[in-house]
N, C-alpha and C positions, 0 to 999 in steps of 0.2 A: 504494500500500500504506500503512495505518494505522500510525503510530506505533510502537503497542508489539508484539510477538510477528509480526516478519515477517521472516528473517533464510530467504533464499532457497539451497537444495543447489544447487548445481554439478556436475553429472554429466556427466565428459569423457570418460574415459578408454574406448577401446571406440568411440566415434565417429570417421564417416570422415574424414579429412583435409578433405574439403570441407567439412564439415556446421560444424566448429569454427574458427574464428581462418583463414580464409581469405583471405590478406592479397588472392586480388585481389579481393575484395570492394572495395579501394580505389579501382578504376577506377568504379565507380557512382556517386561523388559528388565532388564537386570540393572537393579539401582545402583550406577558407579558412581555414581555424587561427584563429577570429576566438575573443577573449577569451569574450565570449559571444552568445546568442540576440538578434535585434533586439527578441524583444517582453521583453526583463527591463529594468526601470528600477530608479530607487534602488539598484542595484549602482555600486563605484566604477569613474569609468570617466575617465581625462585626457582633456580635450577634443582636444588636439594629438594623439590615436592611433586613426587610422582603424581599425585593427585591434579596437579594444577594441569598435566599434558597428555592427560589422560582423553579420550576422544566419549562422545556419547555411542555409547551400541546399537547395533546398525538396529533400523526400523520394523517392525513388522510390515509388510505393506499390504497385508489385508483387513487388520485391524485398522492401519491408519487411514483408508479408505473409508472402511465403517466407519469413522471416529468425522471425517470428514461430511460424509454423509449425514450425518446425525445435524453435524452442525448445521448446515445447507435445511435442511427441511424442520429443523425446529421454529425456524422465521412463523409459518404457515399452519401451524397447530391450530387448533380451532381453540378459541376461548370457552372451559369448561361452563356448562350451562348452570350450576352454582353459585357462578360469581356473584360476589356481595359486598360492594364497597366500603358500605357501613360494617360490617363485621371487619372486614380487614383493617379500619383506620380505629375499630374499637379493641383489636388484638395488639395492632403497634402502639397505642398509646399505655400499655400495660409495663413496655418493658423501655419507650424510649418518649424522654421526654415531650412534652406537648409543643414546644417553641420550635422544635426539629419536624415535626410534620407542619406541611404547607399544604393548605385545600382551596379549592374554587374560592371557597369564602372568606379565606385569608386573605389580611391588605395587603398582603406580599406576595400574593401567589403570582403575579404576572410579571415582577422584576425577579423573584426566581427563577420564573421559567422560559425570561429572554438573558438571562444573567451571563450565561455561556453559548446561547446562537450565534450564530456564524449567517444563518440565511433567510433574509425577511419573508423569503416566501413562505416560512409555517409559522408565520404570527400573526395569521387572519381569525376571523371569526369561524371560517372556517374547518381551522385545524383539527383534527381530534388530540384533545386532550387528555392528560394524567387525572388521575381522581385526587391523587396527592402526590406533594415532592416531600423526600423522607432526604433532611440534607445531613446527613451521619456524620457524624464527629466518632463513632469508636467502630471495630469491628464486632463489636457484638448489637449494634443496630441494623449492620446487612446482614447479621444474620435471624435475625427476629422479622427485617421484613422478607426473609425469604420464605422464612417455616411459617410465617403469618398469608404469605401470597400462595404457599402450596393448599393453607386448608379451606382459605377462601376461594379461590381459582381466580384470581386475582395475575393477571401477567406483570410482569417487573421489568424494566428499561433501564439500562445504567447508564449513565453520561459522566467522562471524566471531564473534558474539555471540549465539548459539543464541535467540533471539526467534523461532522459527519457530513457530506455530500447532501443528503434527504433528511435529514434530520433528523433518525429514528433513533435517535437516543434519547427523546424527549417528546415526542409523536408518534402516531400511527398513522400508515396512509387508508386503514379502515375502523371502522366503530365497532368497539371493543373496549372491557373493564381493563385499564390498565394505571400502572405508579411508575414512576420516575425513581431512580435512587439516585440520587447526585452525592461524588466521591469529590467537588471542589475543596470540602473540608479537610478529607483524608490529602494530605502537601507535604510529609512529612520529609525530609530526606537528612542520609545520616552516612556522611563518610567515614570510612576505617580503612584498616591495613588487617587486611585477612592473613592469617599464618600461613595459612596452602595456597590463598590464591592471589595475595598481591592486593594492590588498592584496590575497592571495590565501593558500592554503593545501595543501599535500602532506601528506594528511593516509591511513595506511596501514587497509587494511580492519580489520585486526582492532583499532582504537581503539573506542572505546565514543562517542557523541556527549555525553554529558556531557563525557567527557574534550576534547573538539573545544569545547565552545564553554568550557569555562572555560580552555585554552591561546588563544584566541580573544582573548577577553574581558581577560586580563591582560596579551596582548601590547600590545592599544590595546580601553579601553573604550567608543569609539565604534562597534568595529567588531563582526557579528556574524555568526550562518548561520541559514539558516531546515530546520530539520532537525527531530526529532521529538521527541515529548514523553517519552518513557519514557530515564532516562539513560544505564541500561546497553544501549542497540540496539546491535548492534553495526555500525560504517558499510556494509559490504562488501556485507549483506544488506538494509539500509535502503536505499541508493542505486541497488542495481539495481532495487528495486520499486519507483521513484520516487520515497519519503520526502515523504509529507506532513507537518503541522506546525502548532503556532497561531502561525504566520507567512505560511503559503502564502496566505493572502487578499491580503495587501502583497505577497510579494516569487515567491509562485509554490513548485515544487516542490524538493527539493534537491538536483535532476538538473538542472535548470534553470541551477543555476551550474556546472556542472563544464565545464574547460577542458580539462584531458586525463586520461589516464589510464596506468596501466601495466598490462600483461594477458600471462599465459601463457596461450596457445594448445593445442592439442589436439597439435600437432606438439613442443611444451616450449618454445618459443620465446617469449622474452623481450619484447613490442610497447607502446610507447608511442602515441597518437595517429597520429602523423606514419607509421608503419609498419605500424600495422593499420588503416588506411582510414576514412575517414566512415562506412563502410556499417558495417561494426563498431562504430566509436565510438560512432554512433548506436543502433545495437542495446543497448548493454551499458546504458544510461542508462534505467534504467524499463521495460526489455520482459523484467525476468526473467533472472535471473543463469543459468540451468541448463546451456544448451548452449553458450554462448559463446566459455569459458574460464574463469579465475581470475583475478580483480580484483584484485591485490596492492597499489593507492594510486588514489590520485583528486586531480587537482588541481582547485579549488573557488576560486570570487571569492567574496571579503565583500560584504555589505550592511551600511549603515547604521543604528544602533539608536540612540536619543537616549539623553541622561544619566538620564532619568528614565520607568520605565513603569506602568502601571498593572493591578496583578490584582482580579478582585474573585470570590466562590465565595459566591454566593447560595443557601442553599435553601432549597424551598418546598415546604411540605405538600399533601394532599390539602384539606386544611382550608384551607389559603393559596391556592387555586385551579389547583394545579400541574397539573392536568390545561388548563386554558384557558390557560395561557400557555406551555406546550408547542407544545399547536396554533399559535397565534398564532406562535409561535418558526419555525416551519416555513420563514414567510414571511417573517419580519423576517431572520432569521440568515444566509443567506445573500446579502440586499442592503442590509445594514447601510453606511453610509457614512460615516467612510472606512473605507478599504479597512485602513487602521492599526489594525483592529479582530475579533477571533476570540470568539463565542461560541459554545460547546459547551456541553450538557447531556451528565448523566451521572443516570442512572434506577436507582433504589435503592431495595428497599420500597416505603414510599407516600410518596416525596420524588423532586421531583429537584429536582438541583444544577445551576444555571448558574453557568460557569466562562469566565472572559474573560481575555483580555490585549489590552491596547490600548499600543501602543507612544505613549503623552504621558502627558499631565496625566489627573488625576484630573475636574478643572475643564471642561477640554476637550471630553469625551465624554460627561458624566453628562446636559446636555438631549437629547444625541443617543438614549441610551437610553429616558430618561421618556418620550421624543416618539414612538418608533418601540414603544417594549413599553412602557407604563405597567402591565401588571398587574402586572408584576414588582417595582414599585415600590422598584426601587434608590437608596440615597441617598448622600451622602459618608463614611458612616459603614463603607458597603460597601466601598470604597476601599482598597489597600491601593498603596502607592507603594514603589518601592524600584528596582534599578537593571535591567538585562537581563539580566543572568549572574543575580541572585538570582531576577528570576521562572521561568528555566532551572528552578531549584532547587524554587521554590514548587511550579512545575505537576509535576515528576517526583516530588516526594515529600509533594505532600498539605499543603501550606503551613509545610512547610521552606525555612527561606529559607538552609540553612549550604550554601556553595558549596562548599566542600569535600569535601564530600558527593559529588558530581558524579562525583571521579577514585574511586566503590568501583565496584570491577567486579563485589563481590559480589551475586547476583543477592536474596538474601534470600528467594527462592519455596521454597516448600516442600511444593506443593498440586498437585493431581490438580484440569487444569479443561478446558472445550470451549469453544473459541470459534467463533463463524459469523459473516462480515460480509457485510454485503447495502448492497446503493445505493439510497437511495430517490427514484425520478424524479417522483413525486406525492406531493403532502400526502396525510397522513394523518388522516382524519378525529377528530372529535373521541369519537365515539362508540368509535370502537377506541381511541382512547389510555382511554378507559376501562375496556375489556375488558383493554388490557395492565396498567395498572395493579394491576388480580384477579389478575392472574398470577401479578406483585410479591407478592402478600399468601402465598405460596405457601412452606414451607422449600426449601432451594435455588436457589432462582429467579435466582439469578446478580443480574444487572445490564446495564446497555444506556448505551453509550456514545452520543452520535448528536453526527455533527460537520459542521459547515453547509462549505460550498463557495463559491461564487459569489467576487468578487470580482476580484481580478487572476485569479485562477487561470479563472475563469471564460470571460475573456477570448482565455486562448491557443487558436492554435487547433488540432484534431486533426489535422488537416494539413498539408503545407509544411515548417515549417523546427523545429517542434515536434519534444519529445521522445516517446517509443513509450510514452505515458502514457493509456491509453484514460478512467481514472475523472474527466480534466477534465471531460468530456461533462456530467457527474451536474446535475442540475438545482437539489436540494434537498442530502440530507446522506446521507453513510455511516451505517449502524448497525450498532453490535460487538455480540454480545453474549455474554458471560462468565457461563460455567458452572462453579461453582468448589468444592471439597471438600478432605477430608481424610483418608485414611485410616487 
């Protein structure tokens, strides 16, 4: 899943006992608790801990199928014919405070539940709504609204950071008894130095990844995460869709580093790693948060960022040839080398923008460029040097370099937009990037993100000891593209 607007519903409550957090799922894999994957490198790893280089054991891949399966069609379950609002909001108030459930009737219930939207279009009269927002402050409130929404038939929605494309972290696109659980409160994050695995982080769903890598960054500025470009994601819904990143070429996906996790189950059961099984664990990392449970934290190993990196945000006209070095881009972008190197275009009117991050020198990379894309004809002037926490910054807000920035959870959206994202497994010819281009010239015409692949990430593979991340496969690059208004 892309960066910005992917923040995945979790739909438990109403599922059978097996379908959800079914600890013995644990028997399917052999629990080696190893720090992390054998194919991730440049993470910190002590030479003296077997553990830390230990690889996850290869997949079942019939099980992981069904596991897949389950998740995909748990969306479409029918709401049991039970359901009872009023019982449900008379079973949560027994065990979580009264000031934590949000109802229609509450004077808050509407800046609640635009609190973390991202997309005007499901804040009409419209919309189907939550019966209540449950805004939890402990783990033991997801879990009471879970064992509260099973006996009621009551469906459950979780939103970390509402980035979800359609909103379904906090909507329905049909009528149905459904709650919200919003994890904004759960932000907790907490650096350490693991014995076996090296720096690492407990970092709770509802923190924002801005927030993660500037707590990150000021603990020790060496160290870093490869996670997604937009600041306010929220983690919860980033990390189950696998969290790509202009990192993932170096260091891979940001499921990739998670060491464990803590999850309530469908039964309200509290499971760490160690107690909800490989087969689970591995499920919840990239295969889609919906049917699993509720991700309450994630533990994560750092990677190495140097003191110094490099952005550079080129653009280039129709007049400047941006049509032929798009094409061309096709090819270079995703087998650019090294792997220390991300360039994305972003297609606007009759321009587009190449956007990079190269973790070094300005020095270091610039013959690498001329030599592999000369049309583009990048030079030092292009260059913009500064440290890893600031290009965090740059890339989330448009060559903002104030890191401070980072910890606003306010989302600043204010706009009605459609987004579509498609893979693209063949170049696309030159004669259509010029038909697309017309399009551009069009009012509304959005915009089109397109973000190259290959590298490390290119490498892992879809099967074995890999995460449940199908878009490694992609050959070339994702394309977003953003349809955007105002009303």
């Amino acid at each position: 899943m892309r960066s910005t607007p992917c923040c995945s519903p979790s739909l438990v409550a109403g599922i059978p006992e097996s379908r959800v957090g079914d600890r013995s799922s644990k028997q399917g894999r052999k629990n080696s608790h190893s720090c992390m994957p054998a194919y991730i490198t440049g993470a910190f790893r002590p030479n003296n801990k077997q553990a830390c280089v230990q690889g996850a054991n290869m997949a079942l891949r019939g099980l992981a199928t069904a596991l897949l399966l389950i998740n995909l069609s748990s969306c479409y379950l029918s709401t049991p014919s039970f359901a009872t609002s009023d019982g449900f909001i008379q079973c949560l108030t027994q065990k979580i405070p009264s000031e934590l459930i949000v109802t229609p009737g509450s004077s808050n219930f509407t800046s609640v539940l635009v609190s973390t939207s991202k997309n005007s279009n499901f804040l009409t009269n419209a919309t189907v709504k939550p019966i209540c927002i449950v805004t939890v402050t402990d783990a033991s409130h997801v879990q009471t609204a879970v064992v509260c929404g099973r006996q009621n038939g009551v469906r459950l929605r979780v939103r970390s950071g509402g980035h979800d494309y359609e909103g379904l972290s906090y909507r329905s696109a049909r009528a149905e008894v459904f709650a919200v659980v919003d994890l904004a409160n759960l932000r907790a994050i907490t650096v350490s130095t693991d014995e076996e695995c090296g720096p690492t982080v407990w970092v709770d769903s509802g923190a924002t990844v801005g927030h993660l890598y500037y707590t990150i960054s000021k603990a020790n500025p060496e160290h870093g995460f490869p996670a997604g470009e937009c600041p306010t994601l929220g983690v919860g819904g980033h990390f189950s869709g696998g969290g790509i990143g202009m990192m993932m070429r170096r260091y891979g996906l940001a499921v990739d580093h998670v060491i464990d996790a803590k999850l309530v189950n469908a039964n309200g059961e509290l499971l760490d790693r160690a107690t909800m099984g490989e087969d689970l664990f591995w499920a919840i990392r990239g295969g889609g948060g919906e049917s699993f449970g509720i991700v309450l934290s994630w533990k994560v190993g750092l990677v190495k960022v140097p003191p110094t990196v490099t952005m550079f945000r080129i653009p280039r006209t129709l007049e400047q040839g941006a049509v032929d070095i798009v094409t061309k881009w096709q090819d270079v972008g995703p087998t650019l080398l090294p792997r220390d190197i991300n360039m994305m275009v972003i297609l606007q009117g009759q321009q587009a923008v190449f956007q990079a991050l190269y973790l070094g020198r300005c020095d270091e990379i610039l013959p690498t460029i001329a030599s592999r894309l000369p049309e583009l004809n990048a030079t030092k002037s292009d260059c913009n040097e500064m440290t890893w926490l600031e290009s965090m910054a740059c890339i989330g807000f448009r060559g903002n370099t104030n890191t401070t920035a980072l910890l606003d959870r306010n989302t600043g959206f204010n706009t009605f937009f459609k987004v579509k994202s498609d893979y693209v497994r063949h170049a696309i010819d030159k004669e259509v990037w010029q038909k697309i281009f017309n399009w551009f010239s069009m009012n509304g015409s959005g915009f089109v993100m397109l973000e190259p692949h290959g590298g490390f990430i290119g490498t892992i593979p879809t099967r074995g000891d890999s995460v449940p991340a199908p878009e490694r496969c992609v050959v070339y690059h994702p394309v977003h593209r953003f349809l955007a208004g105002r009303r």
